[in-house]
PDB file with one MODEL, atoms N, CA, C and O in Angstrom:
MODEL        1
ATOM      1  N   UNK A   1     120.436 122.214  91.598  1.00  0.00           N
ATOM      2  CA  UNK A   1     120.076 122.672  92.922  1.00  0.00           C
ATOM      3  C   UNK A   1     118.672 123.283  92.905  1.00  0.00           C
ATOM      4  O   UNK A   1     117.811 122.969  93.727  1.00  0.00           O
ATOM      5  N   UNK A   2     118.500 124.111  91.990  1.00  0.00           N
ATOM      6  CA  UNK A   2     117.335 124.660  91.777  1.00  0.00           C
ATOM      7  C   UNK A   2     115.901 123.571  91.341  1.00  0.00           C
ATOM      8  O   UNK A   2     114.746 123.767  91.720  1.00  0.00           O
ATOM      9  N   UNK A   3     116.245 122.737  90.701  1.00  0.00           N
ATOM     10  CA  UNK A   3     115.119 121.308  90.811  1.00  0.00           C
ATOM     11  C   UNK A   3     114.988 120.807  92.117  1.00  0.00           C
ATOM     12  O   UNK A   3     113.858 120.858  92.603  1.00  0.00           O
ATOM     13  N   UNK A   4     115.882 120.342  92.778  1.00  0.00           N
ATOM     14  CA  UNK A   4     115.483 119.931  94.022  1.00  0.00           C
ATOM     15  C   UNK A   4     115.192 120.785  95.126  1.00  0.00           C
ATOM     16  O   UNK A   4     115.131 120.228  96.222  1.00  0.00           O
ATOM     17  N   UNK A   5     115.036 121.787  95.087  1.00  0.00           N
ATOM     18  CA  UNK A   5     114.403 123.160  95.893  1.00  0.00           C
ATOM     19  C   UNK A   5     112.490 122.891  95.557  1.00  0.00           C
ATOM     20  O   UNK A   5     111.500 122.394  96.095  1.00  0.00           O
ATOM     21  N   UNK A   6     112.877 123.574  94.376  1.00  0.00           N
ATOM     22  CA  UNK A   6     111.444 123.662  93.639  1.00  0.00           C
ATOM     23  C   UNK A   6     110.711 121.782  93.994  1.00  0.00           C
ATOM     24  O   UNK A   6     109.638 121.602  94.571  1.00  0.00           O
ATOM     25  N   UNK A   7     111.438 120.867  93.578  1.00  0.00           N
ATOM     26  CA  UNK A   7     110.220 119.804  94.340  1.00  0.00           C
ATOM     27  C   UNK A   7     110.389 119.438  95.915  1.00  0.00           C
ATOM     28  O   UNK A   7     109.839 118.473  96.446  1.00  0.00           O
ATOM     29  N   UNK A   8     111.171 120.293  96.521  1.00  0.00           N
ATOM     30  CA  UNK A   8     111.321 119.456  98.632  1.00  0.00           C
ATOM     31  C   UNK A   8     109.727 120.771  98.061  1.00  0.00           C
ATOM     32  O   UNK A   8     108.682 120.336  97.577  1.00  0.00           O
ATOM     33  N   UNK A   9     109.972 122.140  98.282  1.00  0.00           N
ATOM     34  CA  UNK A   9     109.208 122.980  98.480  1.00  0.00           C
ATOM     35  C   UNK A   9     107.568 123.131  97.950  1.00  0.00           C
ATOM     36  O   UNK A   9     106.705 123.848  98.457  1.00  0.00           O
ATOM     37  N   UNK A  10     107.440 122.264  96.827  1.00  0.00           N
ATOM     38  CA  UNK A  10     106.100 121.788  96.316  1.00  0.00           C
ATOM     39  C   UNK A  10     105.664 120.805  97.161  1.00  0.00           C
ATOM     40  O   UNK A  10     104.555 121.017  97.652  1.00  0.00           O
ATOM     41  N   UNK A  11     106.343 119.553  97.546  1.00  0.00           N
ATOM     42  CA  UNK A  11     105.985 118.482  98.712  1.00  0.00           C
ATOM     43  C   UNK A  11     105.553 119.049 100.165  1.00  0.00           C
ATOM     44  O   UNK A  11     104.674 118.643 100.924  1.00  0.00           O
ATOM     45  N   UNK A  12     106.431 120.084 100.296  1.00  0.00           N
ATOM     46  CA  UNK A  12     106.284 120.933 101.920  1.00  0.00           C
ATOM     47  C   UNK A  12     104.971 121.602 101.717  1.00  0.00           C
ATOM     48  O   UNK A  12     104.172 121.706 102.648  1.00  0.00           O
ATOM     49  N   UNK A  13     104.681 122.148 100.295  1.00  0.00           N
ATOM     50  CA  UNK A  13     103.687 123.303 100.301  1.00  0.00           C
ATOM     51  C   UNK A  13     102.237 122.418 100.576  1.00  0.00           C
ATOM     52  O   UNK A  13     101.305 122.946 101.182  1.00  0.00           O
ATOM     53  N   UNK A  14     102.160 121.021 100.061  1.00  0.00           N
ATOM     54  CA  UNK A  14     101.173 120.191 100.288  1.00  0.00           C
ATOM     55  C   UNK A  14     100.873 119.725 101.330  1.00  0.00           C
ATOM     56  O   UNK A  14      99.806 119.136 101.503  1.00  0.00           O
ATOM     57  N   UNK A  15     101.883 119.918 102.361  1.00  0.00           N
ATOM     58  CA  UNK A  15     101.471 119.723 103.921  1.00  0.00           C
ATOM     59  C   UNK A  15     101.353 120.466 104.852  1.00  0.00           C
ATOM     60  O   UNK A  15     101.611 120.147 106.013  1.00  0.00           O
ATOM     61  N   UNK A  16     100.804 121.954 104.357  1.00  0.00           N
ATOM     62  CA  UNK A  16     101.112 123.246 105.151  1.00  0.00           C
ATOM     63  C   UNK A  16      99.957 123.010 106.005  1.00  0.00           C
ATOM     64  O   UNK A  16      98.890 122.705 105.471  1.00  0.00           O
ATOM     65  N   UNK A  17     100.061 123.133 107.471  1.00  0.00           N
ATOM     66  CA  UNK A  17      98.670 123.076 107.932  1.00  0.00           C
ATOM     67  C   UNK A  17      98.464 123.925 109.060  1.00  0.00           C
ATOM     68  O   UNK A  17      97.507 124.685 109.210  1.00  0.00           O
ATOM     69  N   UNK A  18      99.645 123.710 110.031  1.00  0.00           N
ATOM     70  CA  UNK A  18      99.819 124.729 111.158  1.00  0.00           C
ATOM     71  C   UNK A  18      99.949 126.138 110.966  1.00  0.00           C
ATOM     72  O   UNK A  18      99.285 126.931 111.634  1.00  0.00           O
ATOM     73  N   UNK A  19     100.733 126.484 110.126  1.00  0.00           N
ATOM     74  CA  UNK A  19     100.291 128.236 110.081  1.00  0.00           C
ATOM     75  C   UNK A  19      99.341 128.297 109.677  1.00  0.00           C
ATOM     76  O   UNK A  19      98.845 129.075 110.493  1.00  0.00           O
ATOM     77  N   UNK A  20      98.370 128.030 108.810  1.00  0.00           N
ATOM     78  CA  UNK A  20      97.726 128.282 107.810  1.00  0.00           C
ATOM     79  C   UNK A  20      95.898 128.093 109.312  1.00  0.00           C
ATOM     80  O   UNK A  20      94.812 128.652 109.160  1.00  0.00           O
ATOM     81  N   UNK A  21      96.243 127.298 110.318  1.00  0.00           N
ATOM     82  CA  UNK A  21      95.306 126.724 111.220  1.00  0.00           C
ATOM     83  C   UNK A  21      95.211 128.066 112.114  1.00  0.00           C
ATOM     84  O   UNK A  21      94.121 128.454 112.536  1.00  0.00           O
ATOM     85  N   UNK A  22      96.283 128.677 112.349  1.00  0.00           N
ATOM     86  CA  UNK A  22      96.602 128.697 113.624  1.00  0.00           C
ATOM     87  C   UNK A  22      96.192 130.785 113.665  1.00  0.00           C
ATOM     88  O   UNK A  22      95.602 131.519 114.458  1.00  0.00           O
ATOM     89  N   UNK A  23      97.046 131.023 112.094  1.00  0.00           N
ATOM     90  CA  UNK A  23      96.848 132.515 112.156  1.00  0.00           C
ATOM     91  C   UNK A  23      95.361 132.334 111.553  1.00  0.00           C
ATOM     92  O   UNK A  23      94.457 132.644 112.328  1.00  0.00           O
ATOM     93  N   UNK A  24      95.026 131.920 110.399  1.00  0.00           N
ATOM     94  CA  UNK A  24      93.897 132.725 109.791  1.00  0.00           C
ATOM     95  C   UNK A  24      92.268 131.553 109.792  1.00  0.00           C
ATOM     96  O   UNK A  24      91.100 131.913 109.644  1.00  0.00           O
ATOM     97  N   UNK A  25      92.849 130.048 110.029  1.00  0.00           N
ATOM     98  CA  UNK A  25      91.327 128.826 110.015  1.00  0.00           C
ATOM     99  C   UNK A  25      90.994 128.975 109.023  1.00  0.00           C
ATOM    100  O   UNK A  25      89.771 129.000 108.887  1.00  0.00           O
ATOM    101  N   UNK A  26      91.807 129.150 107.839  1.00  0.00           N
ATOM    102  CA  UNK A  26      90.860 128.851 106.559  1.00  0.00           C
ATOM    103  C   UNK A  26      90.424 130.132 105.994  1.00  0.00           C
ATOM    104  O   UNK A  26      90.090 130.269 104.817  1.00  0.00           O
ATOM    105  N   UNK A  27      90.436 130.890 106.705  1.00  0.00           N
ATOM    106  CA  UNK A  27      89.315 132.053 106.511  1.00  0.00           C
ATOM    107  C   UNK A  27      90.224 133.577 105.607  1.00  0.00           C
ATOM    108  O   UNK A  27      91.413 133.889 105.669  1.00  0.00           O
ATOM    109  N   UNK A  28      89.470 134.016 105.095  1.00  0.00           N
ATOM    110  CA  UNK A  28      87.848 134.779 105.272  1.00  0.00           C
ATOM    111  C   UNK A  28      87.433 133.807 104.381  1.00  0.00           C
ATOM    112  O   UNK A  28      88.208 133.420 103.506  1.00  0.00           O
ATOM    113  N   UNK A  29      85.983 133.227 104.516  1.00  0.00           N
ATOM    114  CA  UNK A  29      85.598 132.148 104.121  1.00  0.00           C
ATOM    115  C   UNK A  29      86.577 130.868 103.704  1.00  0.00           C
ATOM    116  O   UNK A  29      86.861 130.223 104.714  1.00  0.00           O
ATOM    117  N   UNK A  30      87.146 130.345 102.539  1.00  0.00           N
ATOM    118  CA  UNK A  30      88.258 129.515 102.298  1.00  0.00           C
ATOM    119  C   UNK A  30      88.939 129.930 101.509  1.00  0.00           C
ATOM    120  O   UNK A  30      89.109 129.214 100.522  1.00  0.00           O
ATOM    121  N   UNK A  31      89.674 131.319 101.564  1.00  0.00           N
ATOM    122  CA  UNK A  31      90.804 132.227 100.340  1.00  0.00           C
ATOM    123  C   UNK A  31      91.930 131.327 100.778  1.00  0.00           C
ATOM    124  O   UNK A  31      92.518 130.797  99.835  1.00  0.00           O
ATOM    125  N   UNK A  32      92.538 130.916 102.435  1.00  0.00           N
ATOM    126  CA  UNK A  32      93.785 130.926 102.389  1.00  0.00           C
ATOM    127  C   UNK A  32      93.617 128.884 103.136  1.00  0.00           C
ATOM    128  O   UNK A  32      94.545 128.368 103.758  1.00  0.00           O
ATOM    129  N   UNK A  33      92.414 128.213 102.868  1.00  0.00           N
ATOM    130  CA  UNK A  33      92.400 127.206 102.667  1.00  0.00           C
ATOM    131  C   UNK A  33      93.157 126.189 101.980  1.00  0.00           C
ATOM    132  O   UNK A  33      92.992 126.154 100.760  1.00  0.00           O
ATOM    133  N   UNK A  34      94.113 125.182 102.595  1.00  0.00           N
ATOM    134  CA  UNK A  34      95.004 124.513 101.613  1.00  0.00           C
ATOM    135  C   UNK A  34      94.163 122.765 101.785  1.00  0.00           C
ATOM    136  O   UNK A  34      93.121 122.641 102.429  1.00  0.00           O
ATOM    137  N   UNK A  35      94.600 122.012 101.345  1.00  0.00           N
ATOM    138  CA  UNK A  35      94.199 120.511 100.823  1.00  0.00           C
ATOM    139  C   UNK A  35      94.015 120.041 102.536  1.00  0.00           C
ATOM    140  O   UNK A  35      93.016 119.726 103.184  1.00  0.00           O
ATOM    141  N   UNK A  36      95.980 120.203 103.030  1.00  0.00           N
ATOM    142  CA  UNK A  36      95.508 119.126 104.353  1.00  0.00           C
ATOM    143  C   UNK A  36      94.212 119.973 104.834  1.00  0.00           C
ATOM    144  O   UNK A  36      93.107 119.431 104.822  1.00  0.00           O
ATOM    145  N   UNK A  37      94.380 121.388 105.281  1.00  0.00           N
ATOM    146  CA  UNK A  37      93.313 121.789 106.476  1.00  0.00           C
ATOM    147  C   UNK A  37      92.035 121.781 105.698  1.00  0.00           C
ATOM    148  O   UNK A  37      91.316 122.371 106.505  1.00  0.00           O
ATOM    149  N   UNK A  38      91.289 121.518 104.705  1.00  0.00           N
ATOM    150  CA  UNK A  38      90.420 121.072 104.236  1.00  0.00           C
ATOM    151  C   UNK A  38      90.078 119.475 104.577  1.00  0.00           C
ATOM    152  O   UNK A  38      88.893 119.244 104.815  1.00  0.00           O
ATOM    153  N   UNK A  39      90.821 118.577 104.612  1.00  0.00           N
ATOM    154  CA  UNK A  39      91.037 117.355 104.687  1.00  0.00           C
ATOM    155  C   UNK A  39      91.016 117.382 106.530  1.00  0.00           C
ATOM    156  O   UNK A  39      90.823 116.218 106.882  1.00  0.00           O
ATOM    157  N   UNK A  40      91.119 118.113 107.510  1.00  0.00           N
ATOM    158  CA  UNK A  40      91.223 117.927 108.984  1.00  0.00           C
ATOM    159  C   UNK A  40      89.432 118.676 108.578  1.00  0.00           C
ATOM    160  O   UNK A  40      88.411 117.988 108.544  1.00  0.00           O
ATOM    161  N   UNK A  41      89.456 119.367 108.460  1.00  0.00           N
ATOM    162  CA  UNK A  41      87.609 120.116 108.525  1.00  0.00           C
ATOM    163  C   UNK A  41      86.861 119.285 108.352  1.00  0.00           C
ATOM    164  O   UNK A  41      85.950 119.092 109.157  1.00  0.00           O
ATOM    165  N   UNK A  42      87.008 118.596 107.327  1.00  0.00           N
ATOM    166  CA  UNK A  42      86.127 117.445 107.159  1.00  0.00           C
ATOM    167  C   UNK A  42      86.150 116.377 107.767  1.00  0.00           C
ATOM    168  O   UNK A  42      85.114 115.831 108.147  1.00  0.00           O
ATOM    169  N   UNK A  43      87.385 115.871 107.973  1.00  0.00           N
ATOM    170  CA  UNK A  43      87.362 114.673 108.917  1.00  0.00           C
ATOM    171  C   UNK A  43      86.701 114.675 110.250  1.00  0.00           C
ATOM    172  O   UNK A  43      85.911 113.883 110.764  1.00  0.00           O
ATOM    173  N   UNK A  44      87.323 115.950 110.734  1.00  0.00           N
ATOM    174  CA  UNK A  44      87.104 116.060 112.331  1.00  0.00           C
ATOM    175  C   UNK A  44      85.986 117.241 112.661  1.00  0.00           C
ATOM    176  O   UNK A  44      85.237 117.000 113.608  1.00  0.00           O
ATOM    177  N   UNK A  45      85.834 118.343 112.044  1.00  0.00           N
ATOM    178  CA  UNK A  45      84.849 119.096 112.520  1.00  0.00           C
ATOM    179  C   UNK A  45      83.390 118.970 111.986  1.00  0.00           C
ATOM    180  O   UNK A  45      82.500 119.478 112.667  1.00  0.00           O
ATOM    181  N   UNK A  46      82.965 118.125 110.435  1.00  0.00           N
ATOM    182  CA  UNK A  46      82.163 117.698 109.826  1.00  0.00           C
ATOM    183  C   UNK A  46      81.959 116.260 110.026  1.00  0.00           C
ATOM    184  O   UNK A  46      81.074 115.633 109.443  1.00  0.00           O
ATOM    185  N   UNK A  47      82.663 115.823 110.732  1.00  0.00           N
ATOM    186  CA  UNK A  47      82.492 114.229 110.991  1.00  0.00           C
ATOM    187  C   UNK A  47      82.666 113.109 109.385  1.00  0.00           C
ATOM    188  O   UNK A  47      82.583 111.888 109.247  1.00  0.00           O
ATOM    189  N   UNK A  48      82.875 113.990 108.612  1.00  0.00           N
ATOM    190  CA  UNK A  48      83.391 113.055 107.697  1.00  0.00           C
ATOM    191  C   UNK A  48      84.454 112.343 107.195  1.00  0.00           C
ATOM    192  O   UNK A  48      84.992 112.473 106.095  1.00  0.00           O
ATOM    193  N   UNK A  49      84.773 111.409 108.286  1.00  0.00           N
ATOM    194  CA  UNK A  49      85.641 110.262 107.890  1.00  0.00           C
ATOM    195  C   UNK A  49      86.110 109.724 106.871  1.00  0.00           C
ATOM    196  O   UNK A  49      87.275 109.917 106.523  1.00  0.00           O
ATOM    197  N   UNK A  50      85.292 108.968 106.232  1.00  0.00           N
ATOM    198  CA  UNK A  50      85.591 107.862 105.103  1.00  0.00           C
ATOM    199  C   UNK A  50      85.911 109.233 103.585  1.00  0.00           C
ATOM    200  O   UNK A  50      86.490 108.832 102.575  1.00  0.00           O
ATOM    201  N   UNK A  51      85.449 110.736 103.679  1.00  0.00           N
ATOM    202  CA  UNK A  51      85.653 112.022 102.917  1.00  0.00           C
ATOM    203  C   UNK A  51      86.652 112.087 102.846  1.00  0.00           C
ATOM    204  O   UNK A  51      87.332 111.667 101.910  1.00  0.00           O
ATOM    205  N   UNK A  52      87.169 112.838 104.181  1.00  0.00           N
ATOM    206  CA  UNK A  52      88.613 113.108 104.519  1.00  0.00           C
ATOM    207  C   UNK A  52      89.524 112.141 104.177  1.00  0.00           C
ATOM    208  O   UNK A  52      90.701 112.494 104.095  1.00  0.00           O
ATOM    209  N   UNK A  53      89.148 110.648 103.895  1.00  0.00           N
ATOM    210  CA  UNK A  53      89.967 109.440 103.867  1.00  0.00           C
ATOM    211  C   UNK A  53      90.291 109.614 102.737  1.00  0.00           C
ATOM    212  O   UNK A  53      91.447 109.337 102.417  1.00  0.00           O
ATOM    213  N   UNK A  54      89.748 109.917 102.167  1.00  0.00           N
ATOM    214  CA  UNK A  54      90.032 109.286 100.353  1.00  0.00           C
ATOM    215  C   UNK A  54      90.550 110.779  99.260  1.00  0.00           C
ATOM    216  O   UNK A  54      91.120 110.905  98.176  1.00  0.00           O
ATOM    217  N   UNK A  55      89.946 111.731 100.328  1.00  0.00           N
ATOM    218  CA  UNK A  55      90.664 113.328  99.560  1.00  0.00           C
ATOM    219  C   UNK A  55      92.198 112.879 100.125  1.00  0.00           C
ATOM    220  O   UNK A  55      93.096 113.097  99.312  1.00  0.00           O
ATOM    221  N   UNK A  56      92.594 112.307 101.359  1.00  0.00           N
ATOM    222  CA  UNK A  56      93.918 112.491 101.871  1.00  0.00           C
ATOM    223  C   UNK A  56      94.585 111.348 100.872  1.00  0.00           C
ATOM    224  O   UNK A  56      95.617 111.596 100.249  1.00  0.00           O
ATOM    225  N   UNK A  57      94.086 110.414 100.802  1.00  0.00           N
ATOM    226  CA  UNK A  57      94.165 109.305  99.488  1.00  0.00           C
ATOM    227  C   UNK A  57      94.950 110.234  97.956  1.00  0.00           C
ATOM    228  O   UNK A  57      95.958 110.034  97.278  1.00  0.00           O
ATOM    229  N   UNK A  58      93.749 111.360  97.937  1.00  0.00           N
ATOM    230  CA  UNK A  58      94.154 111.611  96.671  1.00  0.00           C
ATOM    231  C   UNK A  58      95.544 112.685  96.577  1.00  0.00           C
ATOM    232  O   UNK A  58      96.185 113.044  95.590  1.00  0.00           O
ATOM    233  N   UNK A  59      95.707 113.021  98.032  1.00  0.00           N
ATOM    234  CA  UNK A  59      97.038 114.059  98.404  1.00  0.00           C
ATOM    235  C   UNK A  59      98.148 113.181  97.961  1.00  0.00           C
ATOM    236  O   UNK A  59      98.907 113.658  97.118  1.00  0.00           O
ATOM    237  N   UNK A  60      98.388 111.868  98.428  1.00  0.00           N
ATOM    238  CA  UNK A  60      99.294 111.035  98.328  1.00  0.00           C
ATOM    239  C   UNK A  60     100.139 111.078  96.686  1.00  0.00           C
ATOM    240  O   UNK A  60     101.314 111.250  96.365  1.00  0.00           O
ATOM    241  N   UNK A  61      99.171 110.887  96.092  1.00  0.00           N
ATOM    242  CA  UNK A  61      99.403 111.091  94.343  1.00  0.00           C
ATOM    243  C   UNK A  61     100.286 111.822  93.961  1.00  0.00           C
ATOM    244  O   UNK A  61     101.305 111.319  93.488  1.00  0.00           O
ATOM    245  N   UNK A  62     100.171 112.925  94.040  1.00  0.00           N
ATOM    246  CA  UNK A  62     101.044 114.353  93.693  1.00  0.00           C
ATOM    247  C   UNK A  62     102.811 114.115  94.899  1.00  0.00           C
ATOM    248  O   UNK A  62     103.980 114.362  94.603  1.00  0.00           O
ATOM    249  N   UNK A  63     102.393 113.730  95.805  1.00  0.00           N
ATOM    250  CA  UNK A  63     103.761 113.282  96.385  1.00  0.00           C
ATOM    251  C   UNK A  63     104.444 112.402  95.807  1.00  0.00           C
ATOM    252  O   UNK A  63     105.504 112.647  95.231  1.00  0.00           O
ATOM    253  N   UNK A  64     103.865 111.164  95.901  1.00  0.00           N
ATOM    254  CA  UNK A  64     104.597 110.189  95.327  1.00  0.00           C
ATOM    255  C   UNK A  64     105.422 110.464  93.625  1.00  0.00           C
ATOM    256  O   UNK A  64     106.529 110.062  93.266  1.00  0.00           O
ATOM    257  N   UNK A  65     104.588 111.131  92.986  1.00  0.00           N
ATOM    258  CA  UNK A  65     104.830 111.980  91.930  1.00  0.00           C
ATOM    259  C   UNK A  65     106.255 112.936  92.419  1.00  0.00           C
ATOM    260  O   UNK A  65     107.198 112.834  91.635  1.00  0.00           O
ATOM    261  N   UNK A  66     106.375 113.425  93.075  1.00  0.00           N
ATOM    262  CA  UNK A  66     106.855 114.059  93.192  1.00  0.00           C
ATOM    263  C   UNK A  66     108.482 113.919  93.918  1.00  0.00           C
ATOM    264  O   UNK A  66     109.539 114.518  93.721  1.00  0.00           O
ATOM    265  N   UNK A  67     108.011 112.679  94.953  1.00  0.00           N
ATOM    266  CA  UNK A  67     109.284 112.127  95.139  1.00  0.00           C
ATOM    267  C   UNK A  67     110.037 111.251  94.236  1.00  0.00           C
ATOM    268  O   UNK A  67     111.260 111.220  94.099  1.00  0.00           O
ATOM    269  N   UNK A  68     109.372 110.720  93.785  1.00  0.00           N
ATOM    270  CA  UNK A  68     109.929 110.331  92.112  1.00  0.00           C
ATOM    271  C   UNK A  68     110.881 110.746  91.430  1.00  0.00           C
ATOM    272  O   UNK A  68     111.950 110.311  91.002  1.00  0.00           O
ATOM    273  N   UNK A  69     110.149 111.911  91.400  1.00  0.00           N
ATOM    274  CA  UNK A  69     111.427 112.740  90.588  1.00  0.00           C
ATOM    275  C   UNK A  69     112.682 113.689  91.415  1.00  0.00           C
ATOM    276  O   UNK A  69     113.693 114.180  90.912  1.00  0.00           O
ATOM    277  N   UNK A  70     112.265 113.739  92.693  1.00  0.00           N
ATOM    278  CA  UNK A  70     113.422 114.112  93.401  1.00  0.00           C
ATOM    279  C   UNK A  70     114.084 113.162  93.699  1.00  0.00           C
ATOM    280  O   UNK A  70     115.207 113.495  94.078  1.00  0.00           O
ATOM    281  N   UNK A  71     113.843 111.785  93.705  1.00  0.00           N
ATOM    282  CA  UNK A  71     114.641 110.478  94.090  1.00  0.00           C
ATOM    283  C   UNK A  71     115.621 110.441  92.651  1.00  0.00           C
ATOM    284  O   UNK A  71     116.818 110.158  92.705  1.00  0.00           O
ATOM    285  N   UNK A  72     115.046 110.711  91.617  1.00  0.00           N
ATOM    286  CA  UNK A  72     115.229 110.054  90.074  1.00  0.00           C
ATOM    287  C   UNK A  72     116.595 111.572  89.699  1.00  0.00           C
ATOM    288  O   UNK A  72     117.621 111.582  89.019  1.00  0.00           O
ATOM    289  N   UNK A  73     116.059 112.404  90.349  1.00  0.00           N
ATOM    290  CA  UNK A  73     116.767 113.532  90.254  1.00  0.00           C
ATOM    291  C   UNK A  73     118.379 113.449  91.238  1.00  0.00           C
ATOM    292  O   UNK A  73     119.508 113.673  90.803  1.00  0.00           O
ATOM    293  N   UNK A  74     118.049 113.121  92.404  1.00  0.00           N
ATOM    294  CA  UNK A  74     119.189 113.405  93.160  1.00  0.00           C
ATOM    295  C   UNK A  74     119.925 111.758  92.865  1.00  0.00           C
ATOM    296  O   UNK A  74     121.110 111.906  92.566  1.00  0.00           O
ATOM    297  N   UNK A  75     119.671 110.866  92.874  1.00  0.00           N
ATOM    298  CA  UNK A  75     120.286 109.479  92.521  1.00  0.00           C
ATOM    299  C   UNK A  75     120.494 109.112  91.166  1.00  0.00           C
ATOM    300  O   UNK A  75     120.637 107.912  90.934  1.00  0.00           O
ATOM    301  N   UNK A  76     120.545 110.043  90.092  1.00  0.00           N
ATOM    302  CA  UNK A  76     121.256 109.681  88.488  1.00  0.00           C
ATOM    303  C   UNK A  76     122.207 109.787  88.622  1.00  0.00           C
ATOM    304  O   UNK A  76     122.805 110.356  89.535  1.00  0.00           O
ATOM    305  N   UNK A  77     122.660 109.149  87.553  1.00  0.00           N
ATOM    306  CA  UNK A  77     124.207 108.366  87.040  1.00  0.00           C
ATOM    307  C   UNK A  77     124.628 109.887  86.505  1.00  0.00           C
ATOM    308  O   UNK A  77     123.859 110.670  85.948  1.00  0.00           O
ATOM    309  N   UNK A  78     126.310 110.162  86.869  1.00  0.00           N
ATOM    310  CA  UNK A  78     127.003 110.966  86.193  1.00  0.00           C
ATOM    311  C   UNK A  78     127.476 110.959  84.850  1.00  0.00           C
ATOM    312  O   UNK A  78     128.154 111.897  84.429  1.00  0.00           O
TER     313      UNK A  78
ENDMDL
END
């Protein structure tokens, strides 16, 4: 139980974007900055597109990683 906590909650922690937008923008400078809202700054308020494309590219990695092993975890043989 405790494995599949620890990876839903590592997958969730990689898509935190709305609180993190909404109370503080990143700020004081980028202390409480996470991947996505770095990845929306750049895309949309820096105009960097094809940036934001390929950092969000590299978000994918660590998920897929990650569902892996919660798939590999919750679907083994008894």
């Amino acid at each position: 139980m405790l494995a599949v906590v620890i990876i839903l909650k590592s997958i969730f922690s990689l898509k935190t974007f709305d609180q993190i937008y909404m109370l503080t923008n990143g700020g004081p400078g980028t202390a409480t900055q996470t991947l996505s809202h770095y990845i929306y700054f750049n895309g949309m308020k820096y105009g960097q597109i094809g940036y934001a494309s390929s950092v969000a590219w590299l978000m994918v990695i660590p998920m897929i990683f990650l569902t892996y092993a919660y798939a590999k975890f919750v679907f083994r043989k008894r």
